[in-house]
C-alpha positions in Angstrom: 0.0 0.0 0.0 1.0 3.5 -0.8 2.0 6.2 1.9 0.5 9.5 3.1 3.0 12.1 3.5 1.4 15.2 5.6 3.7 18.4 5.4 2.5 20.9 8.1 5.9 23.4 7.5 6.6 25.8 4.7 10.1 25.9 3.6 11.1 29.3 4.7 10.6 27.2 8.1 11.8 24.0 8.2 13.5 21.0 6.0 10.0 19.2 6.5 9.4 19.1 2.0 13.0 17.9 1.7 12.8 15.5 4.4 9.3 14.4 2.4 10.9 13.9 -0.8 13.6 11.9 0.3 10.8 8.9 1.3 8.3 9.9 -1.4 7.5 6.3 -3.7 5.6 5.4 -6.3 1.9 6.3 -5.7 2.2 7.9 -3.1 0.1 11.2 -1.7 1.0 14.5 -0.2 -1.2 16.4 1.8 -0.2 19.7 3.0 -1.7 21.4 5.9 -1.0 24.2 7.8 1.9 26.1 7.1 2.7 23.8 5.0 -0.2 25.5 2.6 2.9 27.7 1.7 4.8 24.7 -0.5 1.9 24.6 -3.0 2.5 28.4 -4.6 3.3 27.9 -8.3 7.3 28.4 -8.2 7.2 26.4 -5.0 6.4 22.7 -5.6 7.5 22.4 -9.8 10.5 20.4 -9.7 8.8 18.1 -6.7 6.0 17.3 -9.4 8.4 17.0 -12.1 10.1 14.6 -10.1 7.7 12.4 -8.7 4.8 12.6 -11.7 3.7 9.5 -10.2 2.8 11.0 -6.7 -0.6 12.9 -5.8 -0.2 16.2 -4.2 -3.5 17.9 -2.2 -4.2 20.8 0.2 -6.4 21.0 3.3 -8.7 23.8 2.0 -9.8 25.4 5.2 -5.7 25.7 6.1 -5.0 27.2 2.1 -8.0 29.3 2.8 -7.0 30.7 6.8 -3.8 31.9 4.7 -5.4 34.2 2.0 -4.1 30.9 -0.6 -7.1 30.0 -2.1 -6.6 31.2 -5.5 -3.2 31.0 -5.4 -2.1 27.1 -5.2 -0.4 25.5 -8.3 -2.5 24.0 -11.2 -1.6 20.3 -10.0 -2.6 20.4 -6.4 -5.8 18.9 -5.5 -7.7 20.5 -2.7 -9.4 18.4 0.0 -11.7 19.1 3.0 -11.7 17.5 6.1 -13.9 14.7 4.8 -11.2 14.2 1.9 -8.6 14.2 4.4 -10.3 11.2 6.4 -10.3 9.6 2.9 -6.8 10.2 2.0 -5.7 8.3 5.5 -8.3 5.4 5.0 -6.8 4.7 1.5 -2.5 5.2 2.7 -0.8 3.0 4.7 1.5 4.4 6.5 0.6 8.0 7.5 4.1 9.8 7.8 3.9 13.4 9.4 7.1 16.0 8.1 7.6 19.4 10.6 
């Protein structure tokens, strides 16, 4: 089964997307929430798509919307709510948090 990578920090504040990538597989998901909203601004998360075409990314939309972000998250990046996020944990094994 695939994995469920939640990112919680934006890059300006921690290693936690770095630290992500380096255990990122084939299908897995990223779901970013909190600060870590911040990752999914186009010119932010390119070259972690381009690199891993084969992994899902998604945002928590209440978090992208508590920022101002709503409009503003790359083309690629699905958003979720908190229903979508129960789904994302029933359907990964393991959950793996990065902060």
């Amino acid at each position: 089964m695939s994995s469920l990578h939640l990112v919680n920090k934006g890059n300006q504040s921690s290693d936690a997307l770095n630290l992500c990538r380096t255990a990122l597989a084939l299908n897995d998901s990223v779901l970013f929430i909190q600060d870590g909203c911040y990752n999914v601004l186009p010119g932010e998360l390119e070259v972690l798509i381009e690199a891993f075409p084969e992994v899902t990314f998604h945002v928590l939309e209440p978090d992208l919307r508590a920022r101002g972000l709503l409009n503003r998250r790359h083309p690629s990046v699905i958003m979720v709510d908190y229903n979508g996020f129960v789904e994302l944990t029933e359907q990964h094994n393991p959950v793996l948090s990065w902060y």
